[in-house]
N, C-alpha and C positions, 0 to 999 in steps of 0.2 A: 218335348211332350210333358204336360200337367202328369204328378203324380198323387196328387194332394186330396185325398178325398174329406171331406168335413175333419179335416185337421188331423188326419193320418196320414204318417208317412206310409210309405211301401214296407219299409222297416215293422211298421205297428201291423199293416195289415198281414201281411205272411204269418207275425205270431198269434195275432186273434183268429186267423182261418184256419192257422196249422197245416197248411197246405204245404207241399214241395217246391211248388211250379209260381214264380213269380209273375208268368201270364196267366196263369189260373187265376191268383188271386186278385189281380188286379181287372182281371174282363169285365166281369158284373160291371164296374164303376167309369170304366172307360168312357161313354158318350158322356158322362155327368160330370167329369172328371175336367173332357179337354175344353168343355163352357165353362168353367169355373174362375172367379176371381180369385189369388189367391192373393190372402192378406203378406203385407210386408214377414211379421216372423215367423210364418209359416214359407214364405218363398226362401226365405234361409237357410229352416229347416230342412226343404226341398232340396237345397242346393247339398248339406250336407251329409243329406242320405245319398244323395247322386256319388259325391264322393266316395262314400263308404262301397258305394255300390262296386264304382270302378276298381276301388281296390280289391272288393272279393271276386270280379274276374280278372283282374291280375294273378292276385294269391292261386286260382286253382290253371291258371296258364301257366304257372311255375311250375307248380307241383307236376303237372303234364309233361313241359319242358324237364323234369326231372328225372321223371320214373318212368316216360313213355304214357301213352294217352292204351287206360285201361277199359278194354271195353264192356261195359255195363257194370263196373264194379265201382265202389266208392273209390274219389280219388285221393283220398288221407284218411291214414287207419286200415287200409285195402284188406289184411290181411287178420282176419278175426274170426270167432266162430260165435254164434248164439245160445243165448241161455234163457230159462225162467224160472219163477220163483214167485217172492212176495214179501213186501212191508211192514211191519206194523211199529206206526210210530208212537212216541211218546206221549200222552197226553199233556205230560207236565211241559214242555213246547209250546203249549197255545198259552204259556205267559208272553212267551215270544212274538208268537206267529201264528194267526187264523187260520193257514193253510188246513183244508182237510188232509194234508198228508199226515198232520200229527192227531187225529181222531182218537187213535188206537183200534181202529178199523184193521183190516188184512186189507190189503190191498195188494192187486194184481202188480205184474212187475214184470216187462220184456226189457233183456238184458244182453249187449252184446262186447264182449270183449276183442281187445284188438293191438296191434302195433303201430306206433304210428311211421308217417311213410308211405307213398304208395306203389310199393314193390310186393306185390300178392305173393311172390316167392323168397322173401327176406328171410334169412336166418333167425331162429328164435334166439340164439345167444348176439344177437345185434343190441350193439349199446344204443339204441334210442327207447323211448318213454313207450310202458303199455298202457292202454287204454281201456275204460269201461263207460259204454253210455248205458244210461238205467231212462225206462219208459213208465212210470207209476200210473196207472189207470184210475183215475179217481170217483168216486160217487159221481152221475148224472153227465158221466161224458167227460166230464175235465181232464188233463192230463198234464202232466208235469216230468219234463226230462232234467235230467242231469250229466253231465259230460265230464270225466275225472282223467285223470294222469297218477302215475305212480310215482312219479316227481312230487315234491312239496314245492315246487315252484316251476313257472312258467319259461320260455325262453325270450321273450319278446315284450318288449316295453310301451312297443306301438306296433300298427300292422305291418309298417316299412319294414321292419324286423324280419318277422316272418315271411313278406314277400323276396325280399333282396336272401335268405338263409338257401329257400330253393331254386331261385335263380343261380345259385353260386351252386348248386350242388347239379344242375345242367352237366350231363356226359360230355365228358368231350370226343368230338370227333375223332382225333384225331388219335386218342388212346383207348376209346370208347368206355373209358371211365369215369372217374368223379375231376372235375377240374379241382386239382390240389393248387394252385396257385390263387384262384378263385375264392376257395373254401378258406385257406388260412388268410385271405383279404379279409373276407365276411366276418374270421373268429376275431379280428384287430380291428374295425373299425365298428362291429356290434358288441359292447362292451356288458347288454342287457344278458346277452346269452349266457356270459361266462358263470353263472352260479349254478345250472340246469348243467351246463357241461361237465361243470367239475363233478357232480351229484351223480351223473350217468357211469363217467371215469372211474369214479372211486367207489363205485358199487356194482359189483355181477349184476348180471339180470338174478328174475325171480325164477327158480325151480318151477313155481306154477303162479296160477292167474291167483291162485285162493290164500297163495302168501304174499299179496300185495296189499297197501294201504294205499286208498286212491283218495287222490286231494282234490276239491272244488277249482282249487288255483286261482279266484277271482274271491272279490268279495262284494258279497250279497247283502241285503237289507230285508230280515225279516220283519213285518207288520200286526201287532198285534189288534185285536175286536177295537180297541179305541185312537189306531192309526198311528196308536204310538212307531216309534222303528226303532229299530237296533240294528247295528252293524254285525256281520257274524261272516265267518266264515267257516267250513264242514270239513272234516274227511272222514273215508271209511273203514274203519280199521277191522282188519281180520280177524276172527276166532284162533284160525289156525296158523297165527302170527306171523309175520317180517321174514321174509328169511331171501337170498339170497346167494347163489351158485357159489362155492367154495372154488377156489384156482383150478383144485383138480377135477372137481364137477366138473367146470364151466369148459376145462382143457377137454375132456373125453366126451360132453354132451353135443348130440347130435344137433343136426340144422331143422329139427321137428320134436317137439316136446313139448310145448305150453300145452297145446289142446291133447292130445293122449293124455297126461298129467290131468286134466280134467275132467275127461272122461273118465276116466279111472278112480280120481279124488269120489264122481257123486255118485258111484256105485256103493262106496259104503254108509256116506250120509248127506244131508244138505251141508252145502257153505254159506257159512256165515259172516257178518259184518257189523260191526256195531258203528251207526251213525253219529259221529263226535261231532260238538259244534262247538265254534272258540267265538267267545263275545271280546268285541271290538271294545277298545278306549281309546281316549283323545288322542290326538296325533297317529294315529297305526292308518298305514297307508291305503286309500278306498281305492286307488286306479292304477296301481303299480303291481299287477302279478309277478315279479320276479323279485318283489322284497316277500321275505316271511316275516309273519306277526312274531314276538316275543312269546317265548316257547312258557313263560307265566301266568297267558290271559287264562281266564277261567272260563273251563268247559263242563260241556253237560252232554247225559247220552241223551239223542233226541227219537232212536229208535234202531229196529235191526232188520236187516236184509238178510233175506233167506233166497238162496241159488236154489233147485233140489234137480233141475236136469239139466242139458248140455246137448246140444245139436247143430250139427255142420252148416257151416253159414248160407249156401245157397237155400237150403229147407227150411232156416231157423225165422219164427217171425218177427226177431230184429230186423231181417232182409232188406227191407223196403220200409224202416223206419227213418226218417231223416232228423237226429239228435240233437235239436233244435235248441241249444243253452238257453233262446231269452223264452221258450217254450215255460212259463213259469204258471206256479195257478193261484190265486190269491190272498194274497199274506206272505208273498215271497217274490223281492222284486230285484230289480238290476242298478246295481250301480252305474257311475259314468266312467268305467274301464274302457278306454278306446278296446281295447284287444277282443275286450267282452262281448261291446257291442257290433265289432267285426265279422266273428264266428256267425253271426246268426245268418246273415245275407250271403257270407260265402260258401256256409253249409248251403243253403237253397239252392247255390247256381250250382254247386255238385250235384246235389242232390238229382234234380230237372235234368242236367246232362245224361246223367248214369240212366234215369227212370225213360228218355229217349229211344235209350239202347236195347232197352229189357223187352 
């Protein structure tokens, strides 16, 4: 079947509709679509969104195959609660980048924190990566997501990565646990993970969601009024600083704590974040998330986030937001990161599944 509509892929359309549902966004176009001639590099094109495609339902058949098939709940990151707040970015930014994120406007902010994983009942002292996706509401409708990790780097170099990490992490029948035979294949012959692993190993989790610093993990190109670009990549650093479960924390805390710790943190005031962005130079690597930039490049605040409430995920209206990375709004665009350009179509096939169930 044609997916090609006047020179968008499926890929373009889901981010320009913002829609969840990949037959959503594609019906309108449908009749127009399967009469269409499609030019040779657009048939290419075609081909390699097809690709991508098949990988993002491989990726969330894993993750199924992993955690068990949750029903109506996200199937990575399962276990999160929601939050809101608000923006206000820099103006000195729009040297950068046109985006009205950097206005100096307040801008609305649906925020939801999470673990990644999709076991809805994981231990909060589980070494794997927490997560924060930020929804900015922008003047006239626009909107602009962000998707971070508390990791400064990623674990997967390409999607093969990430699809082959939760196939290996598949219960085993027969022990109905994790195949460790499986799992130590996956950490010897995926050599991308090992910097993400060591980083998880060698640091507690966080006390709370409001002492994490959350990394973009990808690098982005922002755009300024005269199309210039700059290479950049972001993370969010906390007011209420880095911090990390001590041995004996981490030995006596409980398998629930991130969100009480947060409900409890905005009772006394908002949490905050200050939006750091590190400017790219020659050679630092555009499509490799698991290398980090030299901790030299020169940074600048580009603005801060403010949390001020906290509400349990089925009520929160993160609920039913689909965290869409290439979700991006003008002046702020995507590099050629396979992993980057991964995320977007296999959040959707999540996304669609889950909104099925509800």
């Amino acid at each position: 079947m044609t997916n090609i509509v006047d020179g968008l892929s499926r890929r373009n359309i889901l981010r320009g509709a913002g829609v969840a549902s990949i037959g959503a966004a594609l019906c309108p176009f449908a009749a127009e679509a399967a009469s269409a001639e499609v030019p040779a590099p657009l048939a290419a094109s075609q081909s390699a969104d097809h690709a991508t495609e098949t990988m993002s339902v491989d990726a969330i058949d894993a993750l199924e195959g992993a955690y068990g098939h949750q029903h109506g709940l996200r199937r990575n990151h399962t276990k999160g609660v929601g939050a809101l707040g608000y923006f206000i970015g820099n103006p000195h930014a729009q040297r950068y980048s046109r985006s009205s994120l950097f206005s100096g406007r307040k801008l609305e902010v649906v925020a939801r924190f999470s673990i990644a994983g999709g076991d809805p009942t994981v231990s909060d002292k589980d070494l794997s990566p927490r997560g924060i996706g930020l929804e900015f509401r922008l003047p006239g409708g626009e909107l602009h997501h962000m998707t971070m990790l508390h990791t400064p780097m990623f674990f997967a170099l390409m999607p093969k990565t990430f699809i082959d990490k939760f196939i290996a992490l598949k219960v085993d029948p027969a022990t109905h646990g994790p195949n460790q035979v499986a799992f130590k294949s996956f950490l010897m012959s995926h050599r991308d993970n090992d910097a993400q692993f060591a980083f998880l190993h060698q640091n507690n989790p966080p006390p709370s969601y409001a002492n994490c610093a959350f990394f973009g993990i990808h690098t982005f190109r922002f755009i300024d009024a005269n199309a210039k670009e700059t290479i950049v990549r972001f993370r969010f650093q906390p007011h209420d600083g880095v911090k990390y479960l001590s041995k004996a924390a981490f030995d006596s805390a409980s398998d629930e704590f991130l969100i009480p710790a947060l409900f409890e943190r905005v009772k006394s005031s908002a949490i905050k974040w200050d939006m750091i962005v590190s400017l790219g130079e020659p050679g630092d690597t555009l499509d490799d998330p698991t290398i980090l930039w030299p901790a030299s490049r020169s940074e600048f605040n580009a603005g801060t986030l403010v949390l001020e409430t906290a509400t349990p995920d089925p009520q929160a209206g993160s609920y039913k937001i689909n965290y869409d990375p290439l979700m991006m709004s003008d002046g702020i665009a995507a590099t050629n990161d396979p992993v980057l350009l991964f995320r977007s179509p296999s959040y959707a096939i999540s996304h669609e599944r889950r909104l099925r169930e509800l």
